[in-house]
C-alpha positions as CSV (number, residue, x, y, z in Angstrom):
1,X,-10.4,15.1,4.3
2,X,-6.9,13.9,2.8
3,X,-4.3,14.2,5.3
4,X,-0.4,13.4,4.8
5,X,1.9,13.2,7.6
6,X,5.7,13.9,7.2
7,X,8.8,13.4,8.4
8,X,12.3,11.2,8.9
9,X,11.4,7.8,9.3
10,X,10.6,7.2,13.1
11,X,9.0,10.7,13.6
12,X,5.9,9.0,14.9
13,X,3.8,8.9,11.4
14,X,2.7,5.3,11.6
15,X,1.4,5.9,15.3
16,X,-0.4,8.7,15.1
17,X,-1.9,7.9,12.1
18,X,-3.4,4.8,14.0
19,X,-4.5,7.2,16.5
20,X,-6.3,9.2,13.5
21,X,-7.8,5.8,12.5
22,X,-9.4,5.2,15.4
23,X,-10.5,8.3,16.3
24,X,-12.2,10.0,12.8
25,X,-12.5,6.5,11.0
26,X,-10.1,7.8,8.2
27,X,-8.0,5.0,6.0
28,X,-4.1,5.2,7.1
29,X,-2.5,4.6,3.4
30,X,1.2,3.6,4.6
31,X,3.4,2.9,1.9
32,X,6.0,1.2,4.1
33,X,3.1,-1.2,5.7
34,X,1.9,-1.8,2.1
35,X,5.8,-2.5,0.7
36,X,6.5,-5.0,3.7
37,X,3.4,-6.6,3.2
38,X,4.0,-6.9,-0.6
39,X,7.6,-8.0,0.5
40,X,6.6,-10.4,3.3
41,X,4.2,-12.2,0.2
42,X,7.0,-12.8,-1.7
43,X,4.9,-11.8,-4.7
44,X,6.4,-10.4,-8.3
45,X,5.9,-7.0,-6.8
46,X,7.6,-8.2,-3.2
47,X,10.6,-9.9,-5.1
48,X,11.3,-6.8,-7.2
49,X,11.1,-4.0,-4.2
50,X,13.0,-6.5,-1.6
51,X,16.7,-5.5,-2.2
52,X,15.9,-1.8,-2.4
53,X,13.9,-1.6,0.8
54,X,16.9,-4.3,2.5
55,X,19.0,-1.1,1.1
56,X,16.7,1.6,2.6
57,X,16.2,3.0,-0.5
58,X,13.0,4.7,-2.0
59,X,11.0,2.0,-4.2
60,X,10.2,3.7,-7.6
61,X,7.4,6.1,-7.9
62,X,5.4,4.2,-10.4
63,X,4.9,1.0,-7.9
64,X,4.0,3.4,-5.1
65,X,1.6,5.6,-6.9
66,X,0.0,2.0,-8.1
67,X,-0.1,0.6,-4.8
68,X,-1.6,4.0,-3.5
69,X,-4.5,4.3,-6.5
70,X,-5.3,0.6,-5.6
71,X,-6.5,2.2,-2.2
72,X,-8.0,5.7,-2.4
73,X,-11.7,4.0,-3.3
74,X,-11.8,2.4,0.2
75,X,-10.1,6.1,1.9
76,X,-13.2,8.1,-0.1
77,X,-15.5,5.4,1.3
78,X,-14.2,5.9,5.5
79,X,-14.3,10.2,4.9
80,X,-10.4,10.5,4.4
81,X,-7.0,8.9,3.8
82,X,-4.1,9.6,5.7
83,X,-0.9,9.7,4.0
84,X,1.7,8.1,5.9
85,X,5.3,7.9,4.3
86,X,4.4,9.2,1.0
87,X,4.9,11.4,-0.6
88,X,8.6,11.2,-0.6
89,X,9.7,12.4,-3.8
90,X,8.5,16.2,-5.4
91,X,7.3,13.9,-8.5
92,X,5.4,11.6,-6.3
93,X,3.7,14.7,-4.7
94,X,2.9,15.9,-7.9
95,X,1.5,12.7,-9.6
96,X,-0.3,12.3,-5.9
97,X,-1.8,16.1,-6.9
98,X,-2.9,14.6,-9.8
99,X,-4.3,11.4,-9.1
100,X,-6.3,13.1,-6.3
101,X,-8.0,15.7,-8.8
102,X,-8.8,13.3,-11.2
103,X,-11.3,12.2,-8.3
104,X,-12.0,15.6,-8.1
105,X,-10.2,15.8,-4.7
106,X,-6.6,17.4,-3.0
107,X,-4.8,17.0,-0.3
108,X,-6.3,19.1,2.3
109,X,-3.2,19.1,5.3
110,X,0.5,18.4,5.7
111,X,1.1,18.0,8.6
112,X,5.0,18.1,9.7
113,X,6.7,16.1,12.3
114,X,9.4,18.3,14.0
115,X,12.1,15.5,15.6
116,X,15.6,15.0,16.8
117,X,17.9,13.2,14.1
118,X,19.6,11.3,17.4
119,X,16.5,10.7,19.5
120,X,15.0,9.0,15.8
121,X,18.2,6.7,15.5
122,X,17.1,5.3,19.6
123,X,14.0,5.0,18.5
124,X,14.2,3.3,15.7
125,X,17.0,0.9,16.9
126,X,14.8,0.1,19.9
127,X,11.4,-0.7,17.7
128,X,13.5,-2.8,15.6
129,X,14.2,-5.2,18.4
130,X,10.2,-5.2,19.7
131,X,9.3,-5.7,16.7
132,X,11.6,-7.8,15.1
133,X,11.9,-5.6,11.9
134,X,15.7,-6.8,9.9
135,X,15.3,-3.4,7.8
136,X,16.2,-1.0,10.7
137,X,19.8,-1.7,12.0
138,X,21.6,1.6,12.7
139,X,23.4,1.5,9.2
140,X,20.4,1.3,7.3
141,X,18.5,4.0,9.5
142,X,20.8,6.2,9.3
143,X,20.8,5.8,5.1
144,X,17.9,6.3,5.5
145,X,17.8,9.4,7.1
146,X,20.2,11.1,4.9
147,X,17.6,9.6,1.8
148,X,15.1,11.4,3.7
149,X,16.9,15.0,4.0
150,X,18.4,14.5,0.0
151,X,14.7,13.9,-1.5
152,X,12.3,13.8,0.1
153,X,12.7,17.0,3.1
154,X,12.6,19.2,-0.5
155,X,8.9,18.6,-0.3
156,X,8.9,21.2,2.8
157,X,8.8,24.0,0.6
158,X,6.5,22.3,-1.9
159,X,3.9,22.1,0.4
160,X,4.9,25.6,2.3
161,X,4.0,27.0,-1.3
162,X,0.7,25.7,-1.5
163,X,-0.4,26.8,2.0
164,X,-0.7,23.1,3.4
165,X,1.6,23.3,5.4
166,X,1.6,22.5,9.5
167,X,4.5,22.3,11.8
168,X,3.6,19.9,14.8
169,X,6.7,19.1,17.6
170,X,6.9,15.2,17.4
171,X,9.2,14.3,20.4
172,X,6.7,15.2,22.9
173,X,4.1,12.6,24.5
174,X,2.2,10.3,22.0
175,X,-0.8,12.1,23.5
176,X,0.4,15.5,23.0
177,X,1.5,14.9,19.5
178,X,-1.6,13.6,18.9
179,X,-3.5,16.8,20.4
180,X,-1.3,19.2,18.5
181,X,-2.3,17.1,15.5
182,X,-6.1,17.6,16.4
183,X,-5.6,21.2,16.6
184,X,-3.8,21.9,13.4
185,X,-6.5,19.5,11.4
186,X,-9.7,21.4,12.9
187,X,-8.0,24.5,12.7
188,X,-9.1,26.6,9.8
């Protein structure tokens, strides 16, 4: 089963798919993870994306859908990837269509984190300080909020159109976002 979660940027994506990890053995495919680790290496790649993502900018579709393809052999292998931050873009949704028929497989559910603009901004602000993490002061969360509402909430009715679509609220409890998510994945 191919899975993508979605929403703004702190909506709880990178947390529950950990929880979806652990609990069906699916591969989390975050794009984020994989451009701060390609960042933190300092390699070609890192050095080209590093003032965009300092920015809070989307990186280009072609090095995402590369980094993505790179994985999808090891998410067939576990049972199921879970998207997580991408797709962002309507062309990276359709080049993700794409890619995943030419393996003769599709996304199967989008699942939608419903949040609080405000309540993400706390969040965020406060994870940065845990975790150390320079790429979310308030400026640069807030840019990239409104990136998030100019390209990439168009993909709402993108996916609403294909019948893929599931709404989930995302400012309860990590454990009942997580059962919500359950039910709308088993749900047929």
């Amino acid at each position: 089963m191919n899975i993508i979660l979605f929403g703004p940027p702190g909506s709880g994506k990178g947390t529950q798919a950990k929880r979806l990890v652990s609990e069906r053995g699916w591969v989390q495919l975050s794009t984020g993870d994989m451009l701060r680790a390609a960042k933190a290496a300092g390699s070609d790649l890192g050095k080209r994306i590093a003032a965009i993502i300092d920015a809070g900018e989307l990186v280009s579709d072609e090095i995402v859908i590369e980094l993505i393809a790179e994985r999808l052999p090891e998410a067939e292998a576990a049972g199921g990837a879970i998207f997580d931050g991408f797709p962002r873009t309507v062309a990276q949704a359709e080049a993700l269509d794409q890619l995943l028929a030419d393996r003769g497989t599709q996304v199967d559910t989008v699942v939608e984190l419903k949040v609080v603009d405000e309540a993400l901004v706390q969040r965020l602000v406060k994870r940065a300080e845990e975790e150390g993490r320079p790429d979310d002061t308030e400026e640069v969360i807030r840019n990239r909020l409104k990136v998030y509402y100019d390209q990439t909430a168009p993909l709402i009715p993108f996916f609403a159109k294909q019948g893929k679509l599931k709404e989930v609220d995302g400012m309860g409890s990590m454990d009942a976002v997580a059962a919500s998510i359950a039910v709308a994945l088993d749900e047929k």
